[in-house]
C-alpha positions as CSV (number, residue, x, y, z in Angstrom):
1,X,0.8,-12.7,18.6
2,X,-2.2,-10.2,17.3
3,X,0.2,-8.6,14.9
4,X,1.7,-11.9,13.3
5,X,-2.4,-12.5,12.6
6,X,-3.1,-9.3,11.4
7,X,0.0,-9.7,8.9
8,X,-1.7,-13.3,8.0
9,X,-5.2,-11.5,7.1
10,X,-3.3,-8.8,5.1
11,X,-1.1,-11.2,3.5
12,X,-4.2,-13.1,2.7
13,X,-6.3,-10.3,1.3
14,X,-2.9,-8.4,-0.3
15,X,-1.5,-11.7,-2.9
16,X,-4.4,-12.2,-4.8
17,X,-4.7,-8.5,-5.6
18,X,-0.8,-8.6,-6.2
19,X,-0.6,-11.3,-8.6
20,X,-2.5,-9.3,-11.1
21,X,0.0,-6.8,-11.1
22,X,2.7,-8.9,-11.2
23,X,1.7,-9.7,-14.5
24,X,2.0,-6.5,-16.1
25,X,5.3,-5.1,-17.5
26,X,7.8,-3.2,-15.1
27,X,6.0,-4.8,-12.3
28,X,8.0,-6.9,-9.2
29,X,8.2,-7.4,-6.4
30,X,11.0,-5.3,-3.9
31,X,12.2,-4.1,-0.5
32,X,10.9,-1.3,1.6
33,X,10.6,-0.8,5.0
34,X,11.8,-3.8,5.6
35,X,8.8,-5.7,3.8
36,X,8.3,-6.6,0.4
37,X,6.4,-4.7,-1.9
38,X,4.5,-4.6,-5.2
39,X,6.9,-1.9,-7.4
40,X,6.4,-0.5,-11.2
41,X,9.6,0.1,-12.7
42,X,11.5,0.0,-9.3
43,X,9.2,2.2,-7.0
44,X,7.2,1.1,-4.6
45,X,3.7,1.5,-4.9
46,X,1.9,-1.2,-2.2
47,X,3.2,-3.0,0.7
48,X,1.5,-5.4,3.5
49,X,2.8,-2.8,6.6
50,X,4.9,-4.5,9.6
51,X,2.0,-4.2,11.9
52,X,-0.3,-5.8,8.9
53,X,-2.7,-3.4,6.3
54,X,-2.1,-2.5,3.2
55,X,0.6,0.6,2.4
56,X,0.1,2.6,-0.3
57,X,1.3,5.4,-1.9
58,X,-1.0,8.2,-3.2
59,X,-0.7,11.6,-4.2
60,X,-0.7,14.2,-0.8
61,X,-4.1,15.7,-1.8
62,X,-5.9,12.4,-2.5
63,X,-3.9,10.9,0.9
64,X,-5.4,13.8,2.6
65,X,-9.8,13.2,1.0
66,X,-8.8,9.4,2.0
67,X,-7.7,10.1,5.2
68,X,-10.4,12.7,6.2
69,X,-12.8,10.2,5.2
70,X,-11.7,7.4,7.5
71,X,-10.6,5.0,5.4
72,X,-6.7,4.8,6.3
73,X,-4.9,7.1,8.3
74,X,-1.0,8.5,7.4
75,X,1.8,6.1,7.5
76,X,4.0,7.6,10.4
77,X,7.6,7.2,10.0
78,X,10.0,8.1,13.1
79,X,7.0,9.9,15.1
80,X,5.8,12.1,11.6
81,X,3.0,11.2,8.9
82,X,4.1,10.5,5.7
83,X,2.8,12.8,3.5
84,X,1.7,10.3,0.5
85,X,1.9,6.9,2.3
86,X,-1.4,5.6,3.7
87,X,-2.2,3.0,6.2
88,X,-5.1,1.1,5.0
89,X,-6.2,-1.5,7.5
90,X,-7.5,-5.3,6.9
91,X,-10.8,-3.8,8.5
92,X,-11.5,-1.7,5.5
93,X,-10.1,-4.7,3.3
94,X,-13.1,-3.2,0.3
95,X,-10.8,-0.5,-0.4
96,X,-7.6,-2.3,-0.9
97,X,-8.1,-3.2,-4.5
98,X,-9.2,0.5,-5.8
99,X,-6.2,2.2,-3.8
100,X,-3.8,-0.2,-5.0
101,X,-5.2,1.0,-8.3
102,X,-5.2,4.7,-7.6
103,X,-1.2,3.9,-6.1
104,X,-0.5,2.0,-9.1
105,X,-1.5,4.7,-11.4
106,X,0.4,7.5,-9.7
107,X,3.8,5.8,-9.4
108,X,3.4,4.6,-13.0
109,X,2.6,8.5,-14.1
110,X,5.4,9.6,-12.0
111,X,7.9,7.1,-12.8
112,X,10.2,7.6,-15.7
């Protein structure tokens, strides 16, 4: 099936950039939508999405320069964009390590 692949390329591009979070403190790995995702202190910050790309979370503004420059386009959940969760595919697989960054850096600001 083309979305088992495109989970296999995600997957493929999304572990190696996980396991260098997973070494930092308050980092694991957790459930959300119904995959498994890279969390700082229990939030969610990147997840491989169930069609395959890379989910992050970003603050609204910044999800809004990142999705008016093409990059990813807004997570939709139930029929509505998401206003910080982003949809970056495997296509644009050059981005995934600096948004993880930019999503790891927000959640770990915003998490107590």
């Amino acid at each position: 099936m083309k979305d088992d692949a495109e989970r296999e390329r995600a997957f493929a591009i999304f572990d190696p950039l996980a396991e260098e979070y997973l070494t930092r403190d308050g980092v694991d790995i957790g459930a959300m939508f119904g995959s498994e995702g890279l969390r700082i202190r229990g939030k969610v910050f990147a997840f491989v999405g169930f069609a395959g790309g890379l989910v992050v979370k970003v603050p609204e503004a910044r999800a809004d320069e990142i999705e008016a420059s093409g990059v990813a386009s807004r997570m939709e959940m139930r029929g509505r964009p998401a206003r910080e969760w982003l949809v970056v595919p495997t296509s644009a697989a050059e981005n995934w390590g600096p948004l993880m960054a930019e999503a790891f850096a927000y959640l770990d600001e915003i998490t107590p």
